[in-house]
C-alpha positions in Angstrom: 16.9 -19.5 -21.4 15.8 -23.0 -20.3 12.6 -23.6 -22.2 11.1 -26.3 -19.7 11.0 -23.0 -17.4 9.6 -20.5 -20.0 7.0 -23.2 -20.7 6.4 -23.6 -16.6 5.8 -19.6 -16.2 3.8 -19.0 -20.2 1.2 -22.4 -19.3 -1.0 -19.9 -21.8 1.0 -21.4 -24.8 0.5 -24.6 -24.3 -3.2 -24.1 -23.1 -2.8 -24.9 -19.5 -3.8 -21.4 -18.3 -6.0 -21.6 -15.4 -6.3 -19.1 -12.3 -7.1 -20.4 -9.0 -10.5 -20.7 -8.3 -9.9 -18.9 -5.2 -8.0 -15.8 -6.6 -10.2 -12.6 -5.8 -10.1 -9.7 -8.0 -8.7 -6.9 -6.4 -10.3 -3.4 -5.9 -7.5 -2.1 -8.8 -8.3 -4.5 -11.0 -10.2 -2.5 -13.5 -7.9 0.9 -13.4 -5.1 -2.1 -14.2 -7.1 -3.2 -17.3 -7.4 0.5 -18.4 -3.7 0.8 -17.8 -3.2 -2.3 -19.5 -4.7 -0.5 -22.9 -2.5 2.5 -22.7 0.8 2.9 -24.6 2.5 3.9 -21.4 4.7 1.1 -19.3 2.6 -0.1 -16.6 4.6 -0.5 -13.3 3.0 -2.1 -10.1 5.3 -1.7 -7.2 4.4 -2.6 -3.5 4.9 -4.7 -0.5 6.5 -8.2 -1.1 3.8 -10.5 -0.8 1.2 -8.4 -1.7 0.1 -10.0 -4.8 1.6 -8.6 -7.9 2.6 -11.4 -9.4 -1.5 -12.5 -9.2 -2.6 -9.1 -10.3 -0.3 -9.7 -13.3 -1.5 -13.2 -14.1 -4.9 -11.6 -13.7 -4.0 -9.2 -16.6 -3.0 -12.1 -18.8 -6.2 -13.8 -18.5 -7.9 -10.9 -19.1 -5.7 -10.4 -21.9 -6.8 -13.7 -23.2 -9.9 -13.4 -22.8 -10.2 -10.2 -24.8 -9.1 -12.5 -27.6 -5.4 -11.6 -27.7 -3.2 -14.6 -29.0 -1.5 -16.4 -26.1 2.0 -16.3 -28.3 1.8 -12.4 -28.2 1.7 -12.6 -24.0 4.8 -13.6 -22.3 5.6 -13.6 -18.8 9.5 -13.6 -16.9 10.4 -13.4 -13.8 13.7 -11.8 -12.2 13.6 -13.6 -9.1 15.2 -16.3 -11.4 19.3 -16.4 -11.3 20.0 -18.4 -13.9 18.0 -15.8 -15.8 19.5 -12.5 -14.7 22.8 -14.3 -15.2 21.9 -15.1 -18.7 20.8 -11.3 -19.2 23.4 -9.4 -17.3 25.7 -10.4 -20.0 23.7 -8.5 -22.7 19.8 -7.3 -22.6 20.0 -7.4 -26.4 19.1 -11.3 -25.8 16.1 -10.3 -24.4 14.5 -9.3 -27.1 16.4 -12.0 -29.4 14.6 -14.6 -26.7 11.3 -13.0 -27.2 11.6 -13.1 -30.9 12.2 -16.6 -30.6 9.3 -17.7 -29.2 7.3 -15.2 -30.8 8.3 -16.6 -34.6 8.7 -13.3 -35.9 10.9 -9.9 -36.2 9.2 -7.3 -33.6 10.1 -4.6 -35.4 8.0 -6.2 -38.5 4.7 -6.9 -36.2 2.1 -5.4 -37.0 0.3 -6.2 -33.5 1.4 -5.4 -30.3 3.4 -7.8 -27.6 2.8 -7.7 -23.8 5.7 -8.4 -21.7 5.1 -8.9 -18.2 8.2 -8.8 -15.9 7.8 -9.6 -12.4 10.9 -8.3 -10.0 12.5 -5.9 -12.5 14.8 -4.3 -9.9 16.8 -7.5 -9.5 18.9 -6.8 -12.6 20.1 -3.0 -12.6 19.8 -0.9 -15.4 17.2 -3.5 -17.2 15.1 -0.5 -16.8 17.1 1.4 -19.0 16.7 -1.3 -21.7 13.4 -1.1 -21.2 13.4 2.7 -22.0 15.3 2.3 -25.1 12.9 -0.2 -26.6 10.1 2.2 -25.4 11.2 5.3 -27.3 11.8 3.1 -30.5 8.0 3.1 -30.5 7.9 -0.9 -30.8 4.7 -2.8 -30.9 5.3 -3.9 -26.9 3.2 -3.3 -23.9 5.9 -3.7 -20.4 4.1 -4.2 -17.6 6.8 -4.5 -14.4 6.4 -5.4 -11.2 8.8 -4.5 -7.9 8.6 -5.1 -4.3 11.9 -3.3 -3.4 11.5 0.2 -4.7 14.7 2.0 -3.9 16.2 0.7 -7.2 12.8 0.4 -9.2 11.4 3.9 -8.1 15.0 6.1 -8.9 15.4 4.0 -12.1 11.6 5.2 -13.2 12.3 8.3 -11.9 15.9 8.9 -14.3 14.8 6.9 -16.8 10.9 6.4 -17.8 9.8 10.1 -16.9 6.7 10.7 -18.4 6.6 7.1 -19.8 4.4 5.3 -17.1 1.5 4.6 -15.3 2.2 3.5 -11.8 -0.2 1.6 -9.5 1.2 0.7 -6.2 -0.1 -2.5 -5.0 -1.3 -2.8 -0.9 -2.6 -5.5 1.6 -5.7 -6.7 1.3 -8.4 -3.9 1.9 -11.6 -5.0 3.9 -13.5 -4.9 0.9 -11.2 -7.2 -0.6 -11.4 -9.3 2.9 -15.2 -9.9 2.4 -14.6 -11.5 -1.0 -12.3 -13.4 -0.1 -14.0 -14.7 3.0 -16.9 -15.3 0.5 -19.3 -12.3 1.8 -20.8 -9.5 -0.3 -18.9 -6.5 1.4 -20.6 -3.2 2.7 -20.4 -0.2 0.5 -18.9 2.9 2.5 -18.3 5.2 -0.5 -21.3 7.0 -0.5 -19.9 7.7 3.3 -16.9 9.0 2.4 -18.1 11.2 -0.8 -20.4 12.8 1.2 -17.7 13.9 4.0 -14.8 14.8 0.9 -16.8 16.1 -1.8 -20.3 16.7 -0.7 -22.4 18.2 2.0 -21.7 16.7 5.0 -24.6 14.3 6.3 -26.7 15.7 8.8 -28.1 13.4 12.0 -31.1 12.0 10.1 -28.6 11.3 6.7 -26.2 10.2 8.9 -28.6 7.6 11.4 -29.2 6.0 7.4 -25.9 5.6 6.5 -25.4 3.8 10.2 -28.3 1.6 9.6 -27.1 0.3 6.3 -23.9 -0.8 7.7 -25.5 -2.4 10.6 -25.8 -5.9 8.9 -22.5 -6.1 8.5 -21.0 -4.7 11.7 -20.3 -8.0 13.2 -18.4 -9.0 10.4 -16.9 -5.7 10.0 -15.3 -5.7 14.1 -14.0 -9.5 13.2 -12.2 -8.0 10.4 -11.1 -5.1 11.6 -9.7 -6.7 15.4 -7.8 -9.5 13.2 -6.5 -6.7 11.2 -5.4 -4.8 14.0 -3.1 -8.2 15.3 -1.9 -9.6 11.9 -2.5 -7.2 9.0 -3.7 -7.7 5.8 -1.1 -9.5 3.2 -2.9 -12.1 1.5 -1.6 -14.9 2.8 -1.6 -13.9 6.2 -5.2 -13.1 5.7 -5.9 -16.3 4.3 -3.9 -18.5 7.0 -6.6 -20.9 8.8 -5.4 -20.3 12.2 -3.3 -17.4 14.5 0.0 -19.8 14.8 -0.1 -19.9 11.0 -0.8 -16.2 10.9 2.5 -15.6 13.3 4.9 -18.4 11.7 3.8 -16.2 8.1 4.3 -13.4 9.9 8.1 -14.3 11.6 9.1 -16.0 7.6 8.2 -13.2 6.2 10.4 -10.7 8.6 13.4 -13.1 7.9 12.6 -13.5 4.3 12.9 -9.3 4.2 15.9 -8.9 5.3 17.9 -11.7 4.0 16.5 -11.0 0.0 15.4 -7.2 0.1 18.3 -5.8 2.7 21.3 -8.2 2.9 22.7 -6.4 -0.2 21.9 -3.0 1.1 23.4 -3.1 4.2 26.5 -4.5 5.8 26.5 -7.8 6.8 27.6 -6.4 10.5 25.1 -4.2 10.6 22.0 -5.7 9.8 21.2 -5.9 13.3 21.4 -2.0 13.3 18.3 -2.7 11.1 16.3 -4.9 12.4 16.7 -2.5 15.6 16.0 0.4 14.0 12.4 -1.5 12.9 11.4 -2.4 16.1 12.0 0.8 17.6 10.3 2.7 14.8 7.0 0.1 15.3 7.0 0.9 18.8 6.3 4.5 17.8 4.2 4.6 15.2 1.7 7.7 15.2 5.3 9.4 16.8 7.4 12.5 15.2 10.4 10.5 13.3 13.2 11.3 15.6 16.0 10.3 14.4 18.3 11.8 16.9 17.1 9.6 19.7 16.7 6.5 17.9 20.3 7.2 16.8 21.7 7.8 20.3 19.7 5.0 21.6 21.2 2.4 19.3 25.2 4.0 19.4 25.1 4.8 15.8 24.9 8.1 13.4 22.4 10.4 12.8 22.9 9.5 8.7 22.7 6.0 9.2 19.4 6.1 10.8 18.4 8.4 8.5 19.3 6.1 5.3 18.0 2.9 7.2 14.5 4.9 7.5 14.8 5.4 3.9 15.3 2.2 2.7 12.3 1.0 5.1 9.9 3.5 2.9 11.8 2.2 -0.1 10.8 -1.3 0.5 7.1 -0.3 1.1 7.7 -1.3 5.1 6.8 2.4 6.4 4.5 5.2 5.6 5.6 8.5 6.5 3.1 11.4 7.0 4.1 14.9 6.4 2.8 17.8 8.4 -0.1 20.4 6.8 0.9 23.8 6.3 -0.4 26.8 3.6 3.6 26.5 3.1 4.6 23.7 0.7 8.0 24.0 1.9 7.1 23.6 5.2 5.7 20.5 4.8 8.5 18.7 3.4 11.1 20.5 5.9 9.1 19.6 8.6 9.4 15.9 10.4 6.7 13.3 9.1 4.8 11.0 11.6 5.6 7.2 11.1 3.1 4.6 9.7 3.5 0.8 8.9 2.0 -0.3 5.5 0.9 -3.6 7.3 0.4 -3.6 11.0 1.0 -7.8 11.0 5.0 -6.8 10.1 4.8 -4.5 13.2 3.2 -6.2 15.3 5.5 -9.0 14.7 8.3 -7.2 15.2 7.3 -6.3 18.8 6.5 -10.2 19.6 2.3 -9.3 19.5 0.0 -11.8 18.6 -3.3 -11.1 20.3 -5.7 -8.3 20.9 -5.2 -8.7 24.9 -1.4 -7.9 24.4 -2.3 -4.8 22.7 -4.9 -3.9 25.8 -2.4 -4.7 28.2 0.4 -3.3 27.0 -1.1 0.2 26.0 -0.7 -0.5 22.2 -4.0 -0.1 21.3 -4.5 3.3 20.7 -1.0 3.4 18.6 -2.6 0.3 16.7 -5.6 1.7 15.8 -4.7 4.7 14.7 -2.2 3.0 12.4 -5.4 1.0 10.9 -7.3 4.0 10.4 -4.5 5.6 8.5 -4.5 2.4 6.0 -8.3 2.3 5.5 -8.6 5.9 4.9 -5.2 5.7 2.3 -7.0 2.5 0.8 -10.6 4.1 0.7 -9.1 7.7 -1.0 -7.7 5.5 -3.6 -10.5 3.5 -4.8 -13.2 6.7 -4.7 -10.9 7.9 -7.9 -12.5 11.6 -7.0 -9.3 13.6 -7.7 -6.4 14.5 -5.7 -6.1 13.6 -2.6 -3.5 14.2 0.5 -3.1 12.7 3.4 -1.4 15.1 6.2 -1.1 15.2 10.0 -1.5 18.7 11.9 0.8 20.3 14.6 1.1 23.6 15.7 3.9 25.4 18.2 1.9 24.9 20.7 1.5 21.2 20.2 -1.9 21.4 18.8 -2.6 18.4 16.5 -4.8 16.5 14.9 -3.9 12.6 13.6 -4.9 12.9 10.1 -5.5 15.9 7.8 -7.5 15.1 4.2 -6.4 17.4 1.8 -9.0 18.0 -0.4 -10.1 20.5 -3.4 -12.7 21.6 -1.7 -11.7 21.1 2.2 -9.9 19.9 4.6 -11.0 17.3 6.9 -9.3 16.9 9.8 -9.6 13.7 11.3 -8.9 12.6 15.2 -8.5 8.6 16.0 -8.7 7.3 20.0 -8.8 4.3 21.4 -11.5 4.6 24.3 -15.3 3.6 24.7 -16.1 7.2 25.4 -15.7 10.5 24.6 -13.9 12.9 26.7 -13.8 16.6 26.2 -10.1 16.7 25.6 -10.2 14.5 22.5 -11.9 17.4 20.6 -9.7 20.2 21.5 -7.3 19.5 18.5 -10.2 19.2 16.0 -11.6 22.8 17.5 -8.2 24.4 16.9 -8.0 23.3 13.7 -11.2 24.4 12.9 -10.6 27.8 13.6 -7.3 28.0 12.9 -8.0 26.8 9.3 -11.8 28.3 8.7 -13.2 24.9 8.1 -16.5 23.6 9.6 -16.2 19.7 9.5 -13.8 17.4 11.7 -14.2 13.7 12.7 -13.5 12.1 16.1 -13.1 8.2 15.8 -13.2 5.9 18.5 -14.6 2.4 19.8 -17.9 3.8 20.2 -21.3 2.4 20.5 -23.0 4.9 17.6 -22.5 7.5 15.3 -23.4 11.1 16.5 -23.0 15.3 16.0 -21.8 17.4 18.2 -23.0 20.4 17.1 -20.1 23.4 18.3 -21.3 26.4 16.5 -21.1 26.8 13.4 -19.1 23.4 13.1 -20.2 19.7 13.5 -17.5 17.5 14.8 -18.6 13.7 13.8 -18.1 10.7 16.1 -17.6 7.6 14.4 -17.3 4.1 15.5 -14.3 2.8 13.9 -16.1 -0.4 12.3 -17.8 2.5 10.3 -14.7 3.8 8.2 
C-alpha cells in the first residue's frame, strides 16, 4: 500500500489528528462508543452521504482520547482502487500490512487493535476474511462501514451471524439539525414516552407539554418545511442556499447510480431504474404495486421487483409492512413505500419549493413521508425496547398511516395535510380502535394546537406536526 496515503487517512500517527470544529455529534454517538467496547464487529451501514465515515473518525478520537495508542488505531478505506486491487490478490496482506505498521506480530499482542474500514462491500468476500480473523479470537476490534447494503447486509447475514452489532446510520434528525445550526434543541421524549410506555397525557399534561415546546416552534416549522423540500443528509442540510441544496441534491442522484447501481444493472437498462424511482417517489405513502409500475414501464413483473429490492438495499426506500395478529400475514401482505430522505425524492420529481408541493397536491404525500422518518428516528433514540413500525388496512379499505407496535400497545397513528379537522380523518383511527381494543390513536395535521377528542372510552389526540 502507498504509505503517503496510509499516512493521509491515519493523521493520528503522526499527531495531526484534528476533527472539524464544526462536526456535531450525532444522536448514536454514545450507543457507538458502547459498541465500540464490545468484542462484537461493529458495522454502520446507511445512506451514502450520511456520515459514516465522520461517525468513524469520531470513534477514533474518542478512542484517543480514552488514552488508547494512536499506533493501535488504523483506518482504510475501500473506495480506494489501488487498494482493493492490492487486496483482491490475497487478504492475507491485510493483516501482513497492519502488522507492518503496527511493529509487532498480532497474534503476540497483548492489547487489542481497532481497524476501521470504511466501504467494506467494495471488495467481495473481505467480509469473510474478516470472519475468519474474528473466530481466531485476535486482539482486533473491526468496525465497518457500507452505504450499499445488498452485498454488506447478505455477507453479515452468511457470514458474521451472531458476530455483530449493527447501527444503521440516517439523515440528520431535527435534534441533530438544532446543533448543527448552533441552537439547544427541544426535548420531545418525555412526549413520546408518555404516548408508548406510559399513561397517555391528559388535556392539562398535555397543554404543558405544548407550552414547553412553544419557544421553539418557529424554529421547529423552519426545520421541518426545509426538510419537507430537501431532506436531511448532512451536506444538504448544511448547503447555504436552495440552488446549492438542488445542485447537492441532482450530484448526488447521478453519483447513485453511476457508483452504487452501474454494476448492478445493465448498462441498457439503467434508465429502467431511474424510472422505476421516480415512479415509486410519486407514490409514496401508496401500496407497492409492482404490477402497474411494470406494465407502465413495458418491462417484467421480476425486474421491478429486484429493482425495488436493490432500492431498499441501498438505503433509498423504506418499505412498511401491514399489522396483523398473523406474523405471516404481515410479510405476505404488500408494504407501503417510504423514502429514507425526502431531498432524493423530491429531486427526482424536479421539486424544489414548498409552493410546488401546494400546487401540485404533494403535500399531504410529503408530509406523511416526514412523519414516518421522525417517528423511525425518535423510536430509535428513546432505546425503550422493541419497537415496530406498521401501517393498517382492512378488506374494507379501513387504514390507518402508521401503526406503533409496542409491548404494551399499539398506537395507531393518522397524518393529513389540512389546517382543519374533518370528521372523516378519524374514521380509520375509530376502526382501529375497536377493531383492535385499544384506547389511544393520534391524528396529525398542520394545526394551530394540540387537543382531545374525547370518543368514549378512547381519546384520539390532534397534534400539530411541528410537535412530533
Amino acid at each position: 500500500m502507498d504509505e503517503a496515503l496510509f499516512y493521509a487517512w491515519n493523521t493520528w500517527k503522526t499527531g495531526r489528528f484534528k476533527l472539524p470544529s464544526e462536526i456535531v455529534e450525532r444522536d448514536i454517538h454514545a450507543r457507538a462508543v458502547r459498541y465500540l467496547m464490545a468484542n462484537e464487529i461493529l458495522v454502520l451501514p446507511g445512506l451514502r452521504q450520511t456520515g459514516k465515515s465522520t461517525l468513524a473518525f469520531q470513534l477514533i478520537d474518542h478512542l484517543l482520547k480514552k488514552g488508547i495508542s494512536p499506533n493501535r488505531i488504523f483506518y482504510f478505506s475501500f473506495d480506494n482502487l489501488s487498494l482493493r486491487q492490492e487486496l483482491s490478490a490475497s487478504y492475507t496482506f491485510f493483516m501482513k500490512m497492519v502488522e507492518r505498521y503496527l511493529g509487532e506480530d498480532v497474534q503476540t499482542s497483548s492489547l487489542p487493535i481497532y481497524l476501521f474500514i470504511d466501504e467494506v462491500q467494495k471488495l467481495p468476500g473481505f467480509v469473510e476474511y474478516v470472519k475468519t480473523i474474528y473466530d481466531l479470537r485476535l486482539p482486533v476490534k473491526w468496525i465497518l462501514t457500507g452505504s450499499a447494503s445488498l452485498e454488506l447486509k447478505a455477507q453479515v447475514k452468511e457470514s458474521l451471524a451472531g458476530r455483530v452489532l449493527n447501527l444503521a446510520i440516517s439523515p440528520f434528525s431535527e435534534r441533530e439539525i438544532f446543533n448543527v445550526l448552533g441552537f439547544s434543541p427541544p426535548d420531545k421524549k418525555e412526549l413520546w414516552k408518555l404516548f408508548l410506555t406510559g399513561n397517555s397525557p391528559d388535556k392539562k399534561r398535555l397543554m404543558k407539554l405544548e407550552a414547553n415546546l412553544l419557544p421553539y416552534k418557529t424554529r421547529i416549522q423552519r426545520i421541518f418545511e426545509d426538510g419537507l423540500v430537501f431532506g436531511s443528509l448532512p451536506a444538504v442540510v448544511l448547503a447555504a442556499d436552495t440552488a446549492r441544496k438542488t445542485d447537492l441534491l441532482r450530484n448526488y442522484r447521478e453519483t447513485y447510480l453511476d457508483q452504487d447501481i452501474r454494476n448492478l444493472v445493465k448498462e441498457d437498462k439503467l434508465w429502467v431504474y431511474q424510472r422505476v424511482m421516480e415512479l415509486l417517489a410519486g407514490r409514496i405513502g401508496d401500496l407497492l404495486n409492482y404490477s402497474n409500475i411494470a406494465s407502465e414501464l413495458g418491462v417484467t413483473v421480476d425486474t421491478i421487483k429486484r429493482y425495488c429490492i436493490l432500492l431498499e438495499k441501498t438505503f433509498i426506500l423504506r418499505n412498511l409492512s401491514t399489522y396483523s395478529r398473523n406474523v405471516r400475514n404481515e410479510i405476505l401482505k404488500t408494504p407501503k413505500i417510504y423514502f429514507t430522505d425526502l431531498g432524493i425524492r423530491n429531486s427526482l420529481l424536479n421539486l424544489t419549493s414548498l409552493s410546488q408541493l401546494e400546487r401540485l397536491g404533494q403535500m399531504g404525500m410529503a408530509l406523511e413521508n416526514m412523519v414516518f422518518e421522525r417517528l423511525d428516528t425518535t423510536i430509535k433514540q428513546l432505546e425503550i425496547g422493541e419497537l415496530r413500525l406498521h401501517y393498517w388496512r382492512t378488506r374494507t379499505k379501513e387504514e390507518v398511516d402508521i401503526v406503533v407496535q409496542t409491548p404494551e400497545r399499539l398506537l395507531p397513528i393518522e397524518i393529513k395535510s389540512d389546517k382543519r379537522i374533518q370528521t372523516k380523518y378519524l374514521k380509520g383511527l375509530r376502526s382501529f380502535l375497536e377493531k383492535e381494543n385499544e384506547h389511544i390513536g393520534i391524528l396529525v395535521g398542520r394545526f394551530d394546537k394540540a387537543d382531545i377528542l374525547e370518543d368514549g372510552k378512547n381519546r384520539i389526540y390532534l397534534m400539530p406536526h411541528w410537535m412530533l
